[in-house]
N, C-alpha and C positions, 0 to 999 in steps of 0.2 A: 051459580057455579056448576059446575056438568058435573058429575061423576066419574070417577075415575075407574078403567078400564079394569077388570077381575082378569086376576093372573092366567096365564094362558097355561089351558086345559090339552092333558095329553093321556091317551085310552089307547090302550094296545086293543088290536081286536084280534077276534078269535082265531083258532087252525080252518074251521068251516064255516067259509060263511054262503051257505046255501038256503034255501029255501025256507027248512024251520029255523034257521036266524034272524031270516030278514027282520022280523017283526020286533026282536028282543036288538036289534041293531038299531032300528029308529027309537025304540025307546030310548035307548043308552045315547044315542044322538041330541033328541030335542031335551034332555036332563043337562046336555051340555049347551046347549044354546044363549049363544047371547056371549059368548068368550070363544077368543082365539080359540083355537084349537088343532093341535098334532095331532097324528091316527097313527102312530105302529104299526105294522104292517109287515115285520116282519115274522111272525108264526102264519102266516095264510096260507093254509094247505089248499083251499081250494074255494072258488068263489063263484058263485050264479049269479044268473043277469038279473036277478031279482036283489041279491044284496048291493050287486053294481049299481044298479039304479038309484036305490037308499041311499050311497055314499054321492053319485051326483047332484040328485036331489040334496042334500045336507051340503052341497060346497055350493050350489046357486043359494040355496038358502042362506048362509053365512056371509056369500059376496054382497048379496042384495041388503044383509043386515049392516053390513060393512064391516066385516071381523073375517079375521084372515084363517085360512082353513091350508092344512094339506097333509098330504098322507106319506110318512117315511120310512123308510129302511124295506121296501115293497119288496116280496118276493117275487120268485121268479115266476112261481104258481099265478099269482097275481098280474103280472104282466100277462101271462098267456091268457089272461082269460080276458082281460081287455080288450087285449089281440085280436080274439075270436069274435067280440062283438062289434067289432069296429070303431073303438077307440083308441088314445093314444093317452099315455100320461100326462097331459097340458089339459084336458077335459077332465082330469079327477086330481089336478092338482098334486100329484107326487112330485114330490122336492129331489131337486140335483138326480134324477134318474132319469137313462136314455134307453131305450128299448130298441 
């Protein structure tokens, strides 16, 4: 008989998530692995292409695993900086948001 599925897991993340987050980001990340999982995203004052990265890396990760991943209530901040590096919200999985 399979196991049944742990409650889907949801982590506001920080106002900055730049450079000295990234690393305290993928920890708080693969702690959640293995479950759905929501990301908050509403406080993001401001984001680098290094936490961007984490957060892609952690939604192939999750798709591959087959548990569903996305990031909600995105600010604005956050959008612009996906902008900048040439993504789009369908690439980081942010739910009901168009840019």
């Amino acid at each position: 008989m399979k196991a049944s599925k742990q409650e889907r897991a949801v982590h506001s993340l920080p106002e900055y998530l730049d450079m000295s987050a990234a690393e305290f980001l993928k920890k708080d990340l693969l702690e959640l692995r293995g479950r759905d999982l929501s990301l908050d995203a509403s406080q993001v004052q401001r984001a680098g292409t290094l936490c961007l990265q984490v957060l892609l890396s952690a939604r192939k990760t999750w798709q591959s695993d087959g548990n569903e991943f996305e990031i909600t209530q995105a600010s604005q901040e956050l959008f612009d900086a996906i902008r900048q590096i040439g993504l789009g919200p369908v690439e980081l999985m942010i739910a009901g948001e168009e840019i």
